[in-house]
N, C-alpha and C positions, 0 to 999 in steps of 0.2 A: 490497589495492586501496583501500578503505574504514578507519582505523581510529579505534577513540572512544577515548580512556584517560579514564577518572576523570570522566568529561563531569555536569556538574551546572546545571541549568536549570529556572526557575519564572518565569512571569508574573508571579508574587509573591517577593519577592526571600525572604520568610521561610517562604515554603511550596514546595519543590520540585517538580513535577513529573516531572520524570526527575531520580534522586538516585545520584552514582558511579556511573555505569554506562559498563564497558567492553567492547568486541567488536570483532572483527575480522571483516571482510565479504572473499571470496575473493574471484580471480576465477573466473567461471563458478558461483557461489553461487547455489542459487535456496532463499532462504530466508523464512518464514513467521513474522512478530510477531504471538503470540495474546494476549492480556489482553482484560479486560470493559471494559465501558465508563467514558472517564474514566482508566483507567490512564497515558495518554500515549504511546501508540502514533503519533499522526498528530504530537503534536508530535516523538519522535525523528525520523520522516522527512524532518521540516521541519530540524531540524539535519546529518539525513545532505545535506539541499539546501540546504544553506547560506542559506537562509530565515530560520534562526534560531540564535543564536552564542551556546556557552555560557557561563552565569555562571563559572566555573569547570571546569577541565580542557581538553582539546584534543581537536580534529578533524580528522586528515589524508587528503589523498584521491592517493596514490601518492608519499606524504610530502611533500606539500607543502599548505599550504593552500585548500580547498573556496571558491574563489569564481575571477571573471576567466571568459575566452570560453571557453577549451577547457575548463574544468571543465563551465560552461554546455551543451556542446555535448555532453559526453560524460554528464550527468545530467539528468534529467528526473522530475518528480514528478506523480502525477497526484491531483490532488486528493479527498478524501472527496466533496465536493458538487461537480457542474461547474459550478454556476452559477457559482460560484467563479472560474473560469478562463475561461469563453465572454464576447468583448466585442466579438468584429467582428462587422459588420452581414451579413455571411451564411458558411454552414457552409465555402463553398470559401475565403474567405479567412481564418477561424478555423484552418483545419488547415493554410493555408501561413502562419502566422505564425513559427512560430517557425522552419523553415526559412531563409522569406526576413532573420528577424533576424539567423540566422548565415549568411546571405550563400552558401546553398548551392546550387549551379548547378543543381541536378535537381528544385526544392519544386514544379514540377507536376506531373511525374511522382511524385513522392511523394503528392503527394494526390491525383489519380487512382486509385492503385494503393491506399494506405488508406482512402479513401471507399467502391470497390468491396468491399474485405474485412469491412468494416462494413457494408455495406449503405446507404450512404449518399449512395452517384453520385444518383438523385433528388430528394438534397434540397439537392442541392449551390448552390444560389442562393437557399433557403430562412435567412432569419433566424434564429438559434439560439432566439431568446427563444418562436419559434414549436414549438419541440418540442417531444413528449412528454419524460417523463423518462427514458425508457429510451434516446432518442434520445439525448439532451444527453449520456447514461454513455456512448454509443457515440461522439460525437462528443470528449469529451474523451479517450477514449481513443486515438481519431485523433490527436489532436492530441501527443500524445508519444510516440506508435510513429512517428509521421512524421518524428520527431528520428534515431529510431533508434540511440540513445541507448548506449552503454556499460554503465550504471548503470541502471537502470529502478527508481522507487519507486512502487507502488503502494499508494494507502489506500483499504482495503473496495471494488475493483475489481466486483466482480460485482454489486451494490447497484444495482437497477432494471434489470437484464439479463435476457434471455428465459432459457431454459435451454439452447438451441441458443447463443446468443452467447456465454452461461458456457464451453459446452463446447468453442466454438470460441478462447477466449481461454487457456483450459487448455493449449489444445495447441498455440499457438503460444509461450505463454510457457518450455512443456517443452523445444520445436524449438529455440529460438533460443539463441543462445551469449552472449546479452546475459547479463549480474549482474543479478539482478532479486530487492526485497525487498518483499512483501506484508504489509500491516500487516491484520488479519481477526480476527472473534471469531466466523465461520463455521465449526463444527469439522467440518461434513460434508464442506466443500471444501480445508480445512487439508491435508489428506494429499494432496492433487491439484494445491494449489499448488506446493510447492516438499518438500523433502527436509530442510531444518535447520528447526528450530524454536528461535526466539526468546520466552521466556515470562514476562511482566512483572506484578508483584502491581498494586494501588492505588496504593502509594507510589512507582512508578515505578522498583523496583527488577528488575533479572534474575535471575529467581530461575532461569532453567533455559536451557542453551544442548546441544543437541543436538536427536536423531534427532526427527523430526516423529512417526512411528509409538509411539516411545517415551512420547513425551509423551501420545497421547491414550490408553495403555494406563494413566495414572498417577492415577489419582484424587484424591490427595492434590495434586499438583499443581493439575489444575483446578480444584480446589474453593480450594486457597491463592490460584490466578488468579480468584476469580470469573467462572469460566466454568463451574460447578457448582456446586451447594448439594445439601443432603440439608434433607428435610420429609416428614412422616408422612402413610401411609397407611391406611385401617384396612379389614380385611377379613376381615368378619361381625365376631366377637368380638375379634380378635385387630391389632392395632395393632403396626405396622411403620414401620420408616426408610430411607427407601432417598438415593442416590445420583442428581441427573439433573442433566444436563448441558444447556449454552446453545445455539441459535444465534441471534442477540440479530438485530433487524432495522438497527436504527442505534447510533448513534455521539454 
């Protein structure tokens, strides 16, 4: 569906961000990018959305190049911060935007039906700029379930969500047949997002493509991902090292 070969990409043409890195995205994948903070987790998903085009190597999205309407229509990205993304003057025409930009016969019903699931039919004439932040995570996430997307990216989804909306975002993201890639350095929620794990050092390299379960069984891994460290304990006399692991609050 998705695939990267050799993809190399920095802000800074001499400093990389994501460096050679290849992977293939199935369909019906529900996969999880872990790395600490700074790794370049939000920037690969800005390249899986053709947001961002690498310095070198290639990006294909069902071998053909990631940009044009139907790619548009088939991927959707939801950004780390929603302020990022909210810019209509109320929550009901936020969530049919990108509907009505592709021009799809049914974006009231779309939004009717994802403002209710979110909780959000009340605020539906409400301002974004007026919301909580819990609110604004819930309404950006309206806003690309309403696409209904093929492709689903999500960066740090759960970030300022009650634990009822976590749990309800869980289980539809399990339900649906959409491809969907979660970039997270939440390792309590890693095993619940998705089944693969993607594991990215500092240097934006893939140091681990498999089982999610495996991964957090791996010490060495997380500690290589800066998603662990070890530092001393002492208790009474006797002075210890132990191993503890992240869940970081931002990005």
């Amino acid at each position: 569906m998705l695939e990267l070969d050799r993809v190399r990409f920095g802000w800074d043409a001499e400093k990389p961000v994501i460096a050679e890195l290849s992977l293939r995205i199935r369909e019906g994948d529900k996969v999880v990018i872990l790395g600490a903070n700074g790794c370049g987790k939000s920037t690969l998903l800005k390249l899986m959305n053709g947001l961002a085009v690498p310095q070198s190597g290639s990006i294909s999205y069902r071998n053909a190049e990631p940009k044009g309407r139907a790619f548009r229509q088939d991927c959707a990205l939801l950004f780390q911060h929603p302020e990022a993304m909210l810019f209509n003057p109320t929550v009901r025409e936020e969530i049919a935007y990108g509907p009505r930009q592709l021009e799809l016969p049914d974006a009231d019903a779309r939004v009717a039906h994802w403002a209710a699931a979110l909780g959000l039919t009340s605020l539906l004439d409400q301002p974004p700029f007026l919301l909580s932040g819990g609110q604004k995570q819930k309404l950006a996430l309206a806003c690309v379930l309403a696409l209904e997307p093929k492709l689903l990216l999500l960066d740090e989804p759960s970030a300022s969500l009650d634990p009822a909306t976590v749990g309800w975002l869980i289980d539809t993201l399990l339900d649906t047949p959409t491809t969907v890639v979660t970039a997270t350095h939440n390792l309590s929620l890693a095993a619940e997002l998705g089944s693969r794990c993607l594991a990215m050092d500092a240097l934006g390299r893939l140091l681990y493509d498999g089982p999610v379960s495996s991964a957090l069984r791996h010490p060495g891994l997380l500690e290589e991902t800066g998603l662990a460290h070890r530092h001393r304990h002492r208790h009474g006399d006797a002075l210890h090292t132990h191993l503890h692991t992240h869940d970081w609050e931002g990005d």
